[in-house]
C-alpha positions as CSV (number, residue, x, y, z in Angstrom):
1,X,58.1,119.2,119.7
2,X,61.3,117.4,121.2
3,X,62.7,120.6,122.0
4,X,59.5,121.6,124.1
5,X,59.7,118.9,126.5
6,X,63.1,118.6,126.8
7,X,62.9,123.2,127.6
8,X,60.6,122.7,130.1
9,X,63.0,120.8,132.4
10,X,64.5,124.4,132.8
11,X,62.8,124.7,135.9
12,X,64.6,123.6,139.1
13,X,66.1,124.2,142.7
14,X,66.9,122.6,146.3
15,X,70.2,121.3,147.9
16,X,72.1,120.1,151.3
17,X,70.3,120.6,154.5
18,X,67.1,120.8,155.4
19,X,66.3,123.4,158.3
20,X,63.6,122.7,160.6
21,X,60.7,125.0,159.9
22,X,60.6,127.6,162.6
23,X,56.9,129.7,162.5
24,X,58.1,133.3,163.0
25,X,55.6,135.9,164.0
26,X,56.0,138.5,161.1
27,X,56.2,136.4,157.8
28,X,55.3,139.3,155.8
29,X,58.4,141.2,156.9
30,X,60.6,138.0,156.8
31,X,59.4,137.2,153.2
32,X,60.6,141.2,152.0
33,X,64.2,140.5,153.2
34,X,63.8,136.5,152.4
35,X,63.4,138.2,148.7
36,X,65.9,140.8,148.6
37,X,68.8,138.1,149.9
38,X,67.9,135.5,147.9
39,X,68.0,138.7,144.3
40,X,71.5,139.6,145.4
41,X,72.8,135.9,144.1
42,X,73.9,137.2,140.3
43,X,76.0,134.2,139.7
44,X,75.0,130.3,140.7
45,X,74.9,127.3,138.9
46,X,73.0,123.8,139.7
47,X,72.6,120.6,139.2
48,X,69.0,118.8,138.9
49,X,66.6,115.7,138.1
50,X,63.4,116.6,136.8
51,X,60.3,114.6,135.6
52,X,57.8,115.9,133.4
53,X,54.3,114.7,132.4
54,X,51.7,115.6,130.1
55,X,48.5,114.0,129.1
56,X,50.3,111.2,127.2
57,X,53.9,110.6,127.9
58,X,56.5,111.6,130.8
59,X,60.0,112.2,130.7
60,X,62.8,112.1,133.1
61,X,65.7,114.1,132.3
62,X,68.7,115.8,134.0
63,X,69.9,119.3,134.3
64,X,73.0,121.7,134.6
65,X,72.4,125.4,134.9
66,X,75.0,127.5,135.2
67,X,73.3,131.4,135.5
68,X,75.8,134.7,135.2
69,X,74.8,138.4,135.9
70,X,73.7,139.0,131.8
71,X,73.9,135.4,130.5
72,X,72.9,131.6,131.3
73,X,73.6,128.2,130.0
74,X,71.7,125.3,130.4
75,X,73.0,121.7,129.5
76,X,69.9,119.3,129.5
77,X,70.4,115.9,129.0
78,X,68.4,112.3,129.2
79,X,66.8,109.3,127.5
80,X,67.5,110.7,124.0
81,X,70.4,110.7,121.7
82,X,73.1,113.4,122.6
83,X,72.2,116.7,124.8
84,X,70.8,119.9,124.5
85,X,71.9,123.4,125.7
86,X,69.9,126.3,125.7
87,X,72.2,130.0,126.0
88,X,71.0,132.7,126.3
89,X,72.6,136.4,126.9
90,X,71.4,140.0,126.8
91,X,70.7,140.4,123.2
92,X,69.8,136.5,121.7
93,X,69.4,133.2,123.1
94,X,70.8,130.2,121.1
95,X,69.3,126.3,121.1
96,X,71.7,124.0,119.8
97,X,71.6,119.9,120.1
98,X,75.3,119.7,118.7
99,X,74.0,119.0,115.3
100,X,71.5,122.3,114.6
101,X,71.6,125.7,116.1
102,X,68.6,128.2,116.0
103,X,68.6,131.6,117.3
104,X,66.0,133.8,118.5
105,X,66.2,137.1,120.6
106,X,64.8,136.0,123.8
107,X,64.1,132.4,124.9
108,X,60.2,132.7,124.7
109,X,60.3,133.6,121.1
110,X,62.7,130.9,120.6
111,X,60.6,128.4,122.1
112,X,57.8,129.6,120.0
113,X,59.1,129.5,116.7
114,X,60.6,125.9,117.3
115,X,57.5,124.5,119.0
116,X,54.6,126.9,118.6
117,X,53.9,127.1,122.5
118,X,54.8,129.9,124.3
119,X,56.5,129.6,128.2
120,X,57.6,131.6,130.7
121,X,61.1,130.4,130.1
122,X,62.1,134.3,131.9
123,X,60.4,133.5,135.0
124,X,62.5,130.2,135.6
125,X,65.4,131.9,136.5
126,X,63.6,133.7,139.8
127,X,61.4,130.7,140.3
128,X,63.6,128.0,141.4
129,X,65.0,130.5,143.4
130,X,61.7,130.5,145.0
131,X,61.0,134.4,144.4
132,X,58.7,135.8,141.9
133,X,60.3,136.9,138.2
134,X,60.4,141.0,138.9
135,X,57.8,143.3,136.8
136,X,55.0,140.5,136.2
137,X,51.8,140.1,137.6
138,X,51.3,138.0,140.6
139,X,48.3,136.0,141.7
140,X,48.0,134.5,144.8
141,X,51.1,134.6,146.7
142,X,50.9,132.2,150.0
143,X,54.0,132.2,152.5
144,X,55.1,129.2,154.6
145,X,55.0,129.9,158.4
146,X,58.5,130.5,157.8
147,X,57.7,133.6,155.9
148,X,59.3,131.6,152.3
149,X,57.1,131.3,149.1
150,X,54.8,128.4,149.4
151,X,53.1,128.8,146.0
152,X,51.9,131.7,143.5
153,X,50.7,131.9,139.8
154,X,52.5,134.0,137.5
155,X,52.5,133.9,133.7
156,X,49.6,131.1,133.8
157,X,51.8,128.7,135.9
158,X,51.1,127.2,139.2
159,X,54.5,127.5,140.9
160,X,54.7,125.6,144.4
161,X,57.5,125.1,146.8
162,X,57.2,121.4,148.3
163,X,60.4,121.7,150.1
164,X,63.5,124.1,150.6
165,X,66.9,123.1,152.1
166,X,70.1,125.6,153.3
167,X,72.8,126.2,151.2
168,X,76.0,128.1,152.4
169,X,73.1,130.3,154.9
170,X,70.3,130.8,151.9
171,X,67.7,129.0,152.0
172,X,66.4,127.8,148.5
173,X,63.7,125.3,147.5
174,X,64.5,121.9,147.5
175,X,61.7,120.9,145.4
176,X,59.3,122.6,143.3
177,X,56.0,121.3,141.0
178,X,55.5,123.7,138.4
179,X,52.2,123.2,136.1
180,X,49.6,124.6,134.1
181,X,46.2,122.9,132.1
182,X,49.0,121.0,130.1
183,X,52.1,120.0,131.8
184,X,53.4,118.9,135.0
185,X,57.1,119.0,136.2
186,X,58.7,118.0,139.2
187,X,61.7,119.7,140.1
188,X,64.8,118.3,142.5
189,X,68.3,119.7,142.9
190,X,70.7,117.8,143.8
191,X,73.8,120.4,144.1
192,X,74.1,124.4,144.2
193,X,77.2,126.7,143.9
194,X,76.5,130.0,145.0
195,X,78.3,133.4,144.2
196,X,76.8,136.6,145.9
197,X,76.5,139.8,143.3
198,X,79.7,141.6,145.2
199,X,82.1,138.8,144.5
C-alpha cells in the first residue's frame, strides 16, 4: 500500500504570479483557446508540496515532475526512508524506490497490480494543467468568470481549481484538491519550467 499513497501525490500545479481575475464576456470561447494553449506545452517540468488524507492517516510529501512529449518522470519524496520515482514512456512505465523495480505497461495497471486500486494516474498529466485528459468522459465542467476550469469530474475524481497563477504568459493552477469517496489531496506548486511543443 506504501506505493499508493505515496502515487497519488502525482497530482499537482501552480507558480509565480497571481493575475487578478478579470470576468470576460465569452468564457466559453475563452476556455476553447484557454485549452488549446495550455495542450501545445509538450515539455514542462515542476516542482510541488502536496498533502494527502484518507479516512485514517495523512501524508505530506514533495514532488518533481519532469513531463517530455512520449515520456515522464516523477521523483516523489517525504517522511519515509529514501524516494520514489515513477517513469513512465510510450510502451511501459517503471516504479522503482532504489532498492525494487516493477514494471507494468501503463501506470494504471502498475498501480493496480502493486496496490489493487485502480487511479487515473493518465489524467494527472492534463489535470494539473487545469484541462481535461483528452478522449474521456466529462461530467460537469464549470468555468471561472475568467473562462479557466473551475472544477469537473472525470474518471470518478472531483478535480477543482482553488487557485491559478501566470507563468512565462500561461496561466496554470496554482492549487488544486483532487478527491473521490476515499482520498483527498491538496495540490501546491511551488516552481514551473515551461517548454512550448515547437522548441
Amino acid at each position: 500500500m506504501r506505493f499508493f499513497f505515496l502515487l497519488c501525490t502525482l497530482f499537482i500545479a501552480g507558480c509565480t504570479s497571481t493575475p487578478k481575475l478579470t470576468p470576460v464576456s465569452n468564457p466559453d470561447a475563452v476556455w476553447q483557446d484557454h485549452q488549446h494553449s495550455i495542450a501545445a506545452l509538450a515539455q514542462w517540468r515542476l516542482k510541488g508540496r502536496i498533502s494527502i488524507q484518507n479516512d485514517h492517516e495523512s501524508w505530506f510529501l514533495k514532488v518533481d515532475w519532469q513531463q517530455q512529449p512520449e515520456a515522464y518522470s516523477v521523483l516523489l519524496s517525504g517522511p519515509f526512508s529514501g524516494m520514489v520515482r515513477l517513469s513512465g514512456g510510450k510502451d511501459s512505465v517503471e516504479l522503482s524506490d532504489g532498492e525494487q523495480s516493477y514494471y507494468a505497461p501503463d501506470a494504471e495497471l502498475l498501480l493496480l497490480e502493486h496496490t489493487g486500486i485502480r487511479m487515473p494516474v493518465n489524467g494527472l498529466r492534463y489535470w494539473l494543467l487545469g484541462i481535461p485528459q483528452p478522449g474521456k468522459m466529462v461530467k460537469d465542467l464549470k468555468l471561472d468568470v475568467a473562462g479557466r476550469m473551475s472544477s469537473l469530474h472525470q474518471e470518478q475524481w472531483q478535480v477543482s481549481v482553488d487557485r491559478y497563477q501566470q507563468y512565462n504568459g500561461k496561466t496554470l493552477p496554482a492549487k488544486l484538491i483532487i478527491k473521490n469517496h476515499h482520498l483527498k489531496v491538496r495540490l501546491i506548486v511551488d516552481q514551473w519550467q515551461l517548454t512550448p511543443a515547437n522548441s
